[in-house]
mmJSON file of the N, C-alpha and C atoms, coordinates in Angstrom:
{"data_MODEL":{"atom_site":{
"group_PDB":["ATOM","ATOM","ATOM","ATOM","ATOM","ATOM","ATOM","ATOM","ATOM","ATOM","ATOM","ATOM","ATOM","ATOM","ATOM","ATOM","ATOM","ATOM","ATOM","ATOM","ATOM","ATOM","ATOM","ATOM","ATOM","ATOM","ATOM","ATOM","ATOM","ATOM","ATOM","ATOM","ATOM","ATOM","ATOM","ATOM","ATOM","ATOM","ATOM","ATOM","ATOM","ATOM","ATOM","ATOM","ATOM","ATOM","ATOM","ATOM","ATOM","ATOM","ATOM","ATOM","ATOM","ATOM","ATOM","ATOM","ATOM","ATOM","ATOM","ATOM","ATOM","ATOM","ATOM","ATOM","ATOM","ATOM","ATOM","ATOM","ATOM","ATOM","ATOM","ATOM","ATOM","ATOM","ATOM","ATOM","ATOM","ATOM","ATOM","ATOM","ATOM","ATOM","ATOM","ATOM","ATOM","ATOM","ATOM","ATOM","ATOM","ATOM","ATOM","ATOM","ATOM","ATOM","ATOM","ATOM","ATOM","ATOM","ATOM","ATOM","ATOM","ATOM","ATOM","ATOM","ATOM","ATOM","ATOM","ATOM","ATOM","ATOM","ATOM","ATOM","ATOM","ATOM","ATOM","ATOM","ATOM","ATOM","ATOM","ATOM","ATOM","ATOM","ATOM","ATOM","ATOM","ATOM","ATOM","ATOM","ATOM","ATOM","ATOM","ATOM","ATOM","ATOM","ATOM","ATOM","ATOM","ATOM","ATOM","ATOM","ATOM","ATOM","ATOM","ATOM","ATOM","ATOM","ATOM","ATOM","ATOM","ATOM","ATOM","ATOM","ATOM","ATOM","ATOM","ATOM","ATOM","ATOM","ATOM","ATOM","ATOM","ATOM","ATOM","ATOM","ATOM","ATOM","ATOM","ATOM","ATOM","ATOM","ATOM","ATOM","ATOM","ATOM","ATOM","ATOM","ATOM","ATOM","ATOM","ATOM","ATOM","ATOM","ATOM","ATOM","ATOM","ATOM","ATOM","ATOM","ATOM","ATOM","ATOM","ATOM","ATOM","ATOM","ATOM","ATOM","ATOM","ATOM","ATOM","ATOM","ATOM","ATOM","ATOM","ATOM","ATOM","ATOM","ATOM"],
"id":[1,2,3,4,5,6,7,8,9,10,11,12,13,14,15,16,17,18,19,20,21,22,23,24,25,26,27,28,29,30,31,32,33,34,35,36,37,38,39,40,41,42,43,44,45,46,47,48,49,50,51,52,53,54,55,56,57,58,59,60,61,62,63,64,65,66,67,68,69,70,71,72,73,74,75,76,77,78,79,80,81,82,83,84,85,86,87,88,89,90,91,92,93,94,95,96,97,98,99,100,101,102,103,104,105,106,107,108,109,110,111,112,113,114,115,116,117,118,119,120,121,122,123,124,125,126,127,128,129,130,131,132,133,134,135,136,137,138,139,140,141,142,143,144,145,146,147,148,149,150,151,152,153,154,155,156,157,158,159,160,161,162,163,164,165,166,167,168,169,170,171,172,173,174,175,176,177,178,179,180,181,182,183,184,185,186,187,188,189,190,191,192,193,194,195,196,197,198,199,200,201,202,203,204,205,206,207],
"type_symbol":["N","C","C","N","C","C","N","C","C","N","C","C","N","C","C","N","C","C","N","C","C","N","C","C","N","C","C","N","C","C","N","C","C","N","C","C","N","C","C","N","C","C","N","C","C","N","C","C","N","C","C","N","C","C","N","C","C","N","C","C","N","C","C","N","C","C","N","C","C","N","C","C","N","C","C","N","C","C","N","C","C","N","C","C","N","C","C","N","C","C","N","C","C","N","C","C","N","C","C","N","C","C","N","C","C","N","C","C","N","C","C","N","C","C","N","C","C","N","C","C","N","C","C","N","C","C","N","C","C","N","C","C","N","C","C","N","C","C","N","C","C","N","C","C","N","C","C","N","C","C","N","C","C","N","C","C","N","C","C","N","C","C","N","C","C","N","C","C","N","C","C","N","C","C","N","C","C","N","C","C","N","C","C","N","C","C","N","C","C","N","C","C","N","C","C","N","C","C","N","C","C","N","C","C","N","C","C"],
"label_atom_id":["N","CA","C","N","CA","C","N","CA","C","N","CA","C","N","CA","C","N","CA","C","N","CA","C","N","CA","C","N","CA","C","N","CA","C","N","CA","C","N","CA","C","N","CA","C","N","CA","C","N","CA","C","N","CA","C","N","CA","C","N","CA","C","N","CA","C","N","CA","C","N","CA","C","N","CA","C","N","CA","C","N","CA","C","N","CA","C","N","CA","C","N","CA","C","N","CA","C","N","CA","C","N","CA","C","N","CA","C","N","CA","C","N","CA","C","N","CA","C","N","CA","C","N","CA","C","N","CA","C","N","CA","C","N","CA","C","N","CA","C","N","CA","C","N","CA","C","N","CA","C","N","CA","C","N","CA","C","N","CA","C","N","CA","C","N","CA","C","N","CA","C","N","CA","C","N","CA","C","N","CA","C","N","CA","C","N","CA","C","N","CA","C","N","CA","C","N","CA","C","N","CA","C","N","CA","C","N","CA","C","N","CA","C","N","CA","C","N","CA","C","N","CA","C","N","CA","C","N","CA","C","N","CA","C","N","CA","C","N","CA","C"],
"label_alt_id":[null,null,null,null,null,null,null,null,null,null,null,null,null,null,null,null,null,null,null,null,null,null,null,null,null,null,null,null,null,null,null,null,null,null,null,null,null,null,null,null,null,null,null,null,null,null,null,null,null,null,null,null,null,null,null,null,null,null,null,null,null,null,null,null,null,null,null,null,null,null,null,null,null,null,null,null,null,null,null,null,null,null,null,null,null,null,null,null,null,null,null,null,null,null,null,null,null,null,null,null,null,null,null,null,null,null,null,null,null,null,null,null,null,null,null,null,null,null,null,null,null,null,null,null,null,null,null,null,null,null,null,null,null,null,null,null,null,null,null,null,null,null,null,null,null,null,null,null,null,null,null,null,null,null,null,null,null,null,null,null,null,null,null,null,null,null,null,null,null,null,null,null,null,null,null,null,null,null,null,null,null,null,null,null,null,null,null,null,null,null,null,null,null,null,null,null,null,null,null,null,null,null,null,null,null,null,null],
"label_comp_id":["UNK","UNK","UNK","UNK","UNK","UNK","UNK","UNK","UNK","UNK","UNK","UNK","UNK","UNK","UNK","UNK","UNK","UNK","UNK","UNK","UNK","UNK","UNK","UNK","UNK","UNK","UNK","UNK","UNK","UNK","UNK","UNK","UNK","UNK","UNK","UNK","UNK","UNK","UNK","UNK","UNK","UNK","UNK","UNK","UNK","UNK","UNK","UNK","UNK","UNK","UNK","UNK","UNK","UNK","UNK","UNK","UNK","UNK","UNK","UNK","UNK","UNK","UNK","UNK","UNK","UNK","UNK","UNK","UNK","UNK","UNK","UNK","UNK","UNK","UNK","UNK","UNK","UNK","UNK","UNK","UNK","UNK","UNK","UNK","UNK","UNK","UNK","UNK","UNK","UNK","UNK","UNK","UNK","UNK","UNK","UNK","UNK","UNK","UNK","UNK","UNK","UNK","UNK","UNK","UNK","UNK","UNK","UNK","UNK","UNK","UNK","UNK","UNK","UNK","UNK","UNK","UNK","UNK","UNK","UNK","UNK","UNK","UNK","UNK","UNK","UNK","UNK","UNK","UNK","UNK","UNK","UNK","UNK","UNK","UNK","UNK","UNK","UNK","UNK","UNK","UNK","UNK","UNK","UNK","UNK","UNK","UNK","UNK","UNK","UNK","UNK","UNK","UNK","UNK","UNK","UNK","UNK","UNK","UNK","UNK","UNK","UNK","UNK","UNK","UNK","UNK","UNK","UNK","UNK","UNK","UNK","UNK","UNK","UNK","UNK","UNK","UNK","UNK","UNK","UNK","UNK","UNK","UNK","UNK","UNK","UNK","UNK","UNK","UNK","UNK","UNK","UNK","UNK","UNK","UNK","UNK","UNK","UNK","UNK","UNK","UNK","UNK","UNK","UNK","UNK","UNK","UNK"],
"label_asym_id":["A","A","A","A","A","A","A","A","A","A","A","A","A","A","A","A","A","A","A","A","A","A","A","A","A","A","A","A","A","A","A","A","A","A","A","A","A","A","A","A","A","A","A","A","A","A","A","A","A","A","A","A","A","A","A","A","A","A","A","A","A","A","A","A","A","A","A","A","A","A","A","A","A","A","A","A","A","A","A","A","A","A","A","A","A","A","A","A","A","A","A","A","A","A","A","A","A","A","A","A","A","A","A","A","A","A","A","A","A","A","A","A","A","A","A","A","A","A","A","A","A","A","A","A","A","A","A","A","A","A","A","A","A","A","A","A","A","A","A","A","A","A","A","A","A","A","A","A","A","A","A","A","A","A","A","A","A","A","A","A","A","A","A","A","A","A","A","A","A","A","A","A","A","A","A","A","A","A","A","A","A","A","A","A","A","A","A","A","A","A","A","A","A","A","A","A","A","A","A","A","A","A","A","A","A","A","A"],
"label_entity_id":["1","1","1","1","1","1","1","1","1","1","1","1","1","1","1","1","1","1","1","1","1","1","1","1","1","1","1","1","1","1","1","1","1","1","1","1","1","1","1","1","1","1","1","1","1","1","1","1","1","1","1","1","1","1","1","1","1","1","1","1","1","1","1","1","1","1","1","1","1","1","1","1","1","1","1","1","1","1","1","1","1","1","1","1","1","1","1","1","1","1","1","1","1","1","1","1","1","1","1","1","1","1","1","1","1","1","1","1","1","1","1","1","1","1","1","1","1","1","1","1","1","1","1","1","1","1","1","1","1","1","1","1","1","1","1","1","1","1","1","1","1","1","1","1","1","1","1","1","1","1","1","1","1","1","1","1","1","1","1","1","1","1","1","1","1","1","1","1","1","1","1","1","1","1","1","1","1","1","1","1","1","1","1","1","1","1","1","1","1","1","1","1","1","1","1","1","1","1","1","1","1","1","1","1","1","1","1"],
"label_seq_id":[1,1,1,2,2,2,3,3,3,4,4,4,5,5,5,6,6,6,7,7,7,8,8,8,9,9,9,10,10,10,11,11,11,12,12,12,13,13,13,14,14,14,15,15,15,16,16,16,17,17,17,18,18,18,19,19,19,20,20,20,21,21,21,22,22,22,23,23,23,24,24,24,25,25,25,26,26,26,27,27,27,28,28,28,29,29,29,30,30,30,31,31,31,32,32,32,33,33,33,34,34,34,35,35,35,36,36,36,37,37,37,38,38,38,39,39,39,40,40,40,41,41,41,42,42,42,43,43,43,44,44,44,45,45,45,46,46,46,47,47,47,48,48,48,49,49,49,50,50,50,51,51,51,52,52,52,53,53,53,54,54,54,55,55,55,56,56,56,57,57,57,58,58,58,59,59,59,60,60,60,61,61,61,62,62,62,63,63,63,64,64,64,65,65,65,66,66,66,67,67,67,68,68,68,69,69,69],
"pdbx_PDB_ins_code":[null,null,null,null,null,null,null,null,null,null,null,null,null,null,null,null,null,null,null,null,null,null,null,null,null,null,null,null,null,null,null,null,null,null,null,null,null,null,null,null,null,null,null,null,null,null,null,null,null,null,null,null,null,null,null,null,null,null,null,null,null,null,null,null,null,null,null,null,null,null,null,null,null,null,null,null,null,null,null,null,null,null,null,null,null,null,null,null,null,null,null,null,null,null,null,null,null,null,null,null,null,null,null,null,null,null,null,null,null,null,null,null,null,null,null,null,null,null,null,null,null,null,null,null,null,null,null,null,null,null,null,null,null,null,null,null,null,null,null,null,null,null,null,null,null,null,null,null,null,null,null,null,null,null,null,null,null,null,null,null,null,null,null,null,null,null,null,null,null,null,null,null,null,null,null,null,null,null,null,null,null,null,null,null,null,null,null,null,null,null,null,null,null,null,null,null,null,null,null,null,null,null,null,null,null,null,null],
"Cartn_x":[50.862,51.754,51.359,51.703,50.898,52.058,52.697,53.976,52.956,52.864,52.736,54.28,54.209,55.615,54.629,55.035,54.676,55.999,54.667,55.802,56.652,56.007,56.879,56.245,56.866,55.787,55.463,54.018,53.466,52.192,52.467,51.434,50.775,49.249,48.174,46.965,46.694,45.767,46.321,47.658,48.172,47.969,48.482,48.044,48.919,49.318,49.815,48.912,48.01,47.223,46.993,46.32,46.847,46.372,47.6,47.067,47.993,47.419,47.975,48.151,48.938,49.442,49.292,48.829,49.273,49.115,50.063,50.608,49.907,49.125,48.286,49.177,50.046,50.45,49.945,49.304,48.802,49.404,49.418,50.204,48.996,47.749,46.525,45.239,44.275,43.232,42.294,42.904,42.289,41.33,40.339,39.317,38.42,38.125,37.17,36.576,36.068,34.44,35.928,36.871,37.682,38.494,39.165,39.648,38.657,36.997,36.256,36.205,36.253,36.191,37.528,38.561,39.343,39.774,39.704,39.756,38.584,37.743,36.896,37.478,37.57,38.557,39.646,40.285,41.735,41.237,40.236,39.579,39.12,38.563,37.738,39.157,40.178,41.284,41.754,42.305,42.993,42.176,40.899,40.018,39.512,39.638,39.254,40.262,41.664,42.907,43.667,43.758,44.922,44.395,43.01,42.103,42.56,42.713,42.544,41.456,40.677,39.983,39.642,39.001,39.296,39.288,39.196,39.406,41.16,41.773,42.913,43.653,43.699,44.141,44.001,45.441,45.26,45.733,45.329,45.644,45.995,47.16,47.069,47.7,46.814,46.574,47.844,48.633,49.738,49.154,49.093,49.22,50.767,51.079,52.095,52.424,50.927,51.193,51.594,51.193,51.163,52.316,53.928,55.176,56.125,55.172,55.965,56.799,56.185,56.868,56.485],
"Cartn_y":[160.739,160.511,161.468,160.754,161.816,161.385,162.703,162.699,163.251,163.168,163.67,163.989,164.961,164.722,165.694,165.078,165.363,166.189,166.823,167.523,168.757,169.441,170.534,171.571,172.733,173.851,174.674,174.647,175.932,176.598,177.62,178.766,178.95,178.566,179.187,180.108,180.73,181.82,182.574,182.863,183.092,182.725,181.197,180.427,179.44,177.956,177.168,175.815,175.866,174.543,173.584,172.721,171.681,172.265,172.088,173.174,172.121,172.353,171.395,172.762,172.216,172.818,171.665,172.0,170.684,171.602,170.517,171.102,170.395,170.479,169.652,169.841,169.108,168.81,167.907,168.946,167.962,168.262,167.457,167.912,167.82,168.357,168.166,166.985,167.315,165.907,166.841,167.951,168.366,169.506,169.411,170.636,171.179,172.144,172.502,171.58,170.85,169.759,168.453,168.346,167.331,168.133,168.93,169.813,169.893,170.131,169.935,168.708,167.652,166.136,165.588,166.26,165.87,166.709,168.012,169.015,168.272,167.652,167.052,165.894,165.012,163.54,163.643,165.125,164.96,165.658,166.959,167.437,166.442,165.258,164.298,163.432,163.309,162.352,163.092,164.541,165.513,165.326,165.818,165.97,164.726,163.308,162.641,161.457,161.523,161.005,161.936,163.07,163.975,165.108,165.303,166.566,167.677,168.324,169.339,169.709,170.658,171.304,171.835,171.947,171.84,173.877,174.845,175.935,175.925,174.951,175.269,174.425,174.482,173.608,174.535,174.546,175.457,174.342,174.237,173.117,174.431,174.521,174.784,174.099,174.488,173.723,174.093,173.25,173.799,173.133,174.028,172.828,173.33,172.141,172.335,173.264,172.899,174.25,175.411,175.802,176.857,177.606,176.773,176.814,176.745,176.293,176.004,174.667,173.234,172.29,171.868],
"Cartn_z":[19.223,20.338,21.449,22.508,24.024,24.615,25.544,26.074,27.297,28.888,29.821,30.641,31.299,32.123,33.533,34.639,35.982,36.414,37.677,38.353,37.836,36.833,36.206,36.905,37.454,37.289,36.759,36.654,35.902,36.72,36.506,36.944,35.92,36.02,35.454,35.393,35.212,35.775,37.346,37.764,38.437,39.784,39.523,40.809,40.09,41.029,41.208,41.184,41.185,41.485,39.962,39.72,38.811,37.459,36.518,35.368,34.304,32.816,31.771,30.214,30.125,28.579,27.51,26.51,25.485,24.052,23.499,21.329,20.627,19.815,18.953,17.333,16.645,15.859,14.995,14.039,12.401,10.924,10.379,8.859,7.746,8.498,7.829,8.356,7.934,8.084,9.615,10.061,11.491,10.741,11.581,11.177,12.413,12.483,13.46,14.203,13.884,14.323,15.186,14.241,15.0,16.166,16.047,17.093,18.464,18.324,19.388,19.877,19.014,19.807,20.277,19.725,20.785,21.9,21.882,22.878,24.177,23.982,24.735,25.177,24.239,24.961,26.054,25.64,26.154,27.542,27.81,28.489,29.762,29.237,30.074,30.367,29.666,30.73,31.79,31.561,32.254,33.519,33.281,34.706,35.537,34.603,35.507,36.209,35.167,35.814,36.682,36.205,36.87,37.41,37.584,38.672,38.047,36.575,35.817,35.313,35.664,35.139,33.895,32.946,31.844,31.647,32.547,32.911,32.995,33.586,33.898,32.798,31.953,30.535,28.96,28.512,27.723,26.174,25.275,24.257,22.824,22.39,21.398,19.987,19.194,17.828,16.736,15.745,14.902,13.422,12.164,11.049,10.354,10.304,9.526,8.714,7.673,6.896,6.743,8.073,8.78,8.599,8.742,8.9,7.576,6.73,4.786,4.498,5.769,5.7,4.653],
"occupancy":[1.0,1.0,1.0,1.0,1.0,1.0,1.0,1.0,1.0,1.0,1.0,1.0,1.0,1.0,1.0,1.0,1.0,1.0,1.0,1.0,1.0,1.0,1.0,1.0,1.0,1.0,1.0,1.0,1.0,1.0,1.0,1.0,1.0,1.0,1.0,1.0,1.0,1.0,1.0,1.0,1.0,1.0,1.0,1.0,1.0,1.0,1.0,1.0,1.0,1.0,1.0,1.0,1.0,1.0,1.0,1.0,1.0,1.0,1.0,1.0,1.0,1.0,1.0,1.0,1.0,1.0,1.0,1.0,1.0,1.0,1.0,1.0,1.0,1.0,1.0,1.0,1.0,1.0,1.0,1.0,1.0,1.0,1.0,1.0,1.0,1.0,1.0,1.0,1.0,1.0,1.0,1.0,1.0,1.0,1.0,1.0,1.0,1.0,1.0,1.0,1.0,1.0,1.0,1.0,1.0,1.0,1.0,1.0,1.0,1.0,1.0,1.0,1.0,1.0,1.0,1.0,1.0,1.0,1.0,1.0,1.0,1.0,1.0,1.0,1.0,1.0,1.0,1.0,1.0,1.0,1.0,1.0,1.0,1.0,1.0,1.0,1.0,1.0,1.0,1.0,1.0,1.0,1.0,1.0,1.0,1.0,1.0,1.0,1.0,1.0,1.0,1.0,1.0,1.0,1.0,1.0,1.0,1.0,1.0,1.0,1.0,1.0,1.0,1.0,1.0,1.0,1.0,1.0,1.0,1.0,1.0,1.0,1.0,1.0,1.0,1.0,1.0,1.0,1.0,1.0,1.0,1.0,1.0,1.0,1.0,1.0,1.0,1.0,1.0,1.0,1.0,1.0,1.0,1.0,1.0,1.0,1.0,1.0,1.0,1.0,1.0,1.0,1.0,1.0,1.0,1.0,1.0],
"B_iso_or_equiv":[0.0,0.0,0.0,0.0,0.0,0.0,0.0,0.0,0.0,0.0,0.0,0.0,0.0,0.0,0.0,0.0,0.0,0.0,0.0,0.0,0.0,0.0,0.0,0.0,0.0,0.0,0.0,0.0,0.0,0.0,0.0,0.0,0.0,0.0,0.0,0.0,0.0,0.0,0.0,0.0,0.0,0.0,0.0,0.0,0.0,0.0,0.0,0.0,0.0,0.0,0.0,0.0,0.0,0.0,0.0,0.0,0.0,0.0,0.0,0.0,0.0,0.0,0.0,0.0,0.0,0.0,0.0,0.0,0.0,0.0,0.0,0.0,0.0,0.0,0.0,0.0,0.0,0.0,0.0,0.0,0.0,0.0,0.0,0.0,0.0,0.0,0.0,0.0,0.0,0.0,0.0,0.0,0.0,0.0,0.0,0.0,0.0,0.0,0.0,0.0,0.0,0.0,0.0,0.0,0.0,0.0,0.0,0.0,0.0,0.0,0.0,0.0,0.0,0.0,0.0,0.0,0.0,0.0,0.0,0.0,0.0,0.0,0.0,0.0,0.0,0.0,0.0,0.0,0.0,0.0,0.0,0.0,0.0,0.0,0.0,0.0,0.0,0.0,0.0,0.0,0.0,0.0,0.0,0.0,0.0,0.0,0.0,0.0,0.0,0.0,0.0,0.0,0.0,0.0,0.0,0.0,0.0,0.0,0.0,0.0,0.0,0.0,0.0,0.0,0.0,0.0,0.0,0.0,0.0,0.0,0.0,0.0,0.0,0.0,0.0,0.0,0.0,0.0,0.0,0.0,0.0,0.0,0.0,0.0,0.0,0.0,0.0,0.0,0.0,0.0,0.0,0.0,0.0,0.0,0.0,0.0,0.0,0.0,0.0,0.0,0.0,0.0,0.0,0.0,0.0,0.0,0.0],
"pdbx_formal_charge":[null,null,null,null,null,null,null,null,null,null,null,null,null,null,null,null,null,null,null,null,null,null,null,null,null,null,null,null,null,null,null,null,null,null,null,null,null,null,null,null,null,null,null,null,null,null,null,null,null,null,null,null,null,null,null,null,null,null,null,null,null,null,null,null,null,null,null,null,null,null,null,null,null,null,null,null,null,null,null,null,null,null,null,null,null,null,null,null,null,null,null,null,null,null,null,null,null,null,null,null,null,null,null,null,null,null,null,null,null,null,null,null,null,null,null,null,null,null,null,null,null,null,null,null,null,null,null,null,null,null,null,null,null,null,null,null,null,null,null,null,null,null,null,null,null,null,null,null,null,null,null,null,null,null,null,null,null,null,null,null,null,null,null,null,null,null,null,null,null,null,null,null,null,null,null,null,null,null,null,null,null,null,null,null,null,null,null,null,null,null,null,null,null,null,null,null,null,null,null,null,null,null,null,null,null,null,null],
"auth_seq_id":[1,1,1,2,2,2,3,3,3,4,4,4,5,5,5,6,6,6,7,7,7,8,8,8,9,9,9,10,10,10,11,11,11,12,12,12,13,13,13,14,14,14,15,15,15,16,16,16,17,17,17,18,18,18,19,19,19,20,20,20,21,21,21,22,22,22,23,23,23,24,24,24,25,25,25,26,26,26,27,27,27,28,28,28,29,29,29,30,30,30,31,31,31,32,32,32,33,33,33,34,34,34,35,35,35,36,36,36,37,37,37,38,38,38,39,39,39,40,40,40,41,41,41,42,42,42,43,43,43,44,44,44,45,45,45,46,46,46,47,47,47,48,48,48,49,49,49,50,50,50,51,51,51,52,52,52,53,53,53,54,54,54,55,55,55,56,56,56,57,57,57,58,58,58,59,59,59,60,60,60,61,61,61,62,62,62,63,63,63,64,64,64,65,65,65,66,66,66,67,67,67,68,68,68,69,69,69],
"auth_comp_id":["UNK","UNK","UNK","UNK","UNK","UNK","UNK","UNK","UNK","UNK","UNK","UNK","UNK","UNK","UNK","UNK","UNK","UNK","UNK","UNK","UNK","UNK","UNK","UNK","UNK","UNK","UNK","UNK","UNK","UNK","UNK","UNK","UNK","UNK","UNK","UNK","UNK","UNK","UNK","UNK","UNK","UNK","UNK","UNK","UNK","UNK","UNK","UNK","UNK","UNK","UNK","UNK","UNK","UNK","UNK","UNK","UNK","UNK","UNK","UNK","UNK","UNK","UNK","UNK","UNK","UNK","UNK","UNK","UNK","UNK","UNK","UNK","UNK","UNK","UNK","UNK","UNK","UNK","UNK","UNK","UNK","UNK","UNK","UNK","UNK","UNK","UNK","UNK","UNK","UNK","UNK","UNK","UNK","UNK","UNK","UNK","UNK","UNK","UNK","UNK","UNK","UNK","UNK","UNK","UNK","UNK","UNK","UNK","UNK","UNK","UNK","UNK","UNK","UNK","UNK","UNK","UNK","UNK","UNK","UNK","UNK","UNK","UNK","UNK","UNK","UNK","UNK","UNK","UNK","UNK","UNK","UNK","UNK","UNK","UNK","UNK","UNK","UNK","UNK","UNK","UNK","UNK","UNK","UNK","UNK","UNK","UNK","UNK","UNK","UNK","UNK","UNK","UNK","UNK","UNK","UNK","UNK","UNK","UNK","UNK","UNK","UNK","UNK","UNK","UNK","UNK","UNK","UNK","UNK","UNK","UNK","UNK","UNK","UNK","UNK","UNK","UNK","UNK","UNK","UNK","UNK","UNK","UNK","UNK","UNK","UNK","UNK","UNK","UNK","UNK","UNK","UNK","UNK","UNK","UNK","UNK","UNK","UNK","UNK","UNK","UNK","UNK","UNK","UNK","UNK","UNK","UNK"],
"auth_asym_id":["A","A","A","A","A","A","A","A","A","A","A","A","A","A","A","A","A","A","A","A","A","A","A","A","A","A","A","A","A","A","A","A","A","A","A","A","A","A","A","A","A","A","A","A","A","A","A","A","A","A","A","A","A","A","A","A","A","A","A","A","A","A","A","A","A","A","A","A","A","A","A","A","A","A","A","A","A","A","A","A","A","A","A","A","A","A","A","A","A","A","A","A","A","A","A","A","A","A","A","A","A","A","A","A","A","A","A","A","A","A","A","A","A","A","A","A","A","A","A","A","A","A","A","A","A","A","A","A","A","A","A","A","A","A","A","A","A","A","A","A","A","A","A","A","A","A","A","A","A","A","A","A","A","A","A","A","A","A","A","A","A","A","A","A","A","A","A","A","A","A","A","A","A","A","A","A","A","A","A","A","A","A","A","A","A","A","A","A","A","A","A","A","A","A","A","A","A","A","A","A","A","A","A","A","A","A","A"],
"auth_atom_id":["N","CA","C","N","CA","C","N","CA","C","N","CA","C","N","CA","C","N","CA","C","N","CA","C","N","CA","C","N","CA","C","N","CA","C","N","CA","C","N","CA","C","N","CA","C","N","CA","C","N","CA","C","N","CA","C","N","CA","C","N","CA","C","N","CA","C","N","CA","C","N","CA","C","N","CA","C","N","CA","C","N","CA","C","N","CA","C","N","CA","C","N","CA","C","N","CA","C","N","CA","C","N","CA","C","N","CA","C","N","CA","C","N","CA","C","N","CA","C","N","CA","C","N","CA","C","N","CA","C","N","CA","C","N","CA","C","N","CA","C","N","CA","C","N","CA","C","N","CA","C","N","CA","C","N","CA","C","N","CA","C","N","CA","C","N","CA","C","N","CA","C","N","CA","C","N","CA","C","N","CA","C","N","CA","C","N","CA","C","N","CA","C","N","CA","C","N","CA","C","N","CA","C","N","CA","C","N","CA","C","N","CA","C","N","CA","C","N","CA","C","N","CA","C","N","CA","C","N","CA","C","N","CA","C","N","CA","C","N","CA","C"],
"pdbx_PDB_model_num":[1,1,1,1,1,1,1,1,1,1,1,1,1,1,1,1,1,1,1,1,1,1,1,1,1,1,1,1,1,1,1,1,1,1,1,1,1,1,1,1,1,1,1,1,1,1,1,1,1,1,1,1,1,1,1,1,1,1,1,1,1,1,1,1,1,1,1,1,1,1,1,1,1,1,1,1,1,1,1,1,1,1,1,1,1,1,1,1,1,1,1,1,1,1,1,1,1,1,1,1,1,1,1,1,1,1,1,1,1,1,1,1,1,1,1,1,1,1,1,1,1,1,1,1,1,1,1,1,1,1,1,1,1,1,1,1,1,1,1,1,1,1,1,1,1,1,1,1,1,1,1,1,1,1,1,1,1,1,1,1,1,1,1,1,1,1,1,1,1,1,1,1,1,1,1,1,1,1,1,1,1,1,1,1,1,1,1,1,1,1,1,1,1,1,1,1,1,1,1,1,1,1,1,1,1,1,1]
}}}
């Protein structure tokens, strides 16, 4: 599931200009090698739908596990 929401602000690298956050939620099946191909996919929509830089985009990763679900 991919939720975008516009128009929020955030300051990134202490500036204002177009910047993205995103949660990567898995309950397993993610590994290094997949984390790079989609950090890339999502990289190449950001910058070429919505003029984010992939400098100004911060993606971080959760496993479930992680948490004792």
């Amino acid at each position: 599931m991919i939720v975008l929401k516009g128009s929020v602000p955030i300051a990134f690298g202490g500036n204002e200009q177009p910047a993205a956050y995103g949660e990567l939620v898995s309950i397993g099946g993610l590994n290094p090698d997949m984390n790079k191909k989609l950090s890339a996919g999502i990289d190449s929509i950001l910058e070429n739908k919505l003029s984010v830089l992939k400098s100004r985009f911060f993606l971080f990763s959760i496993l479930i596990a992680w948490i004792n679900f």
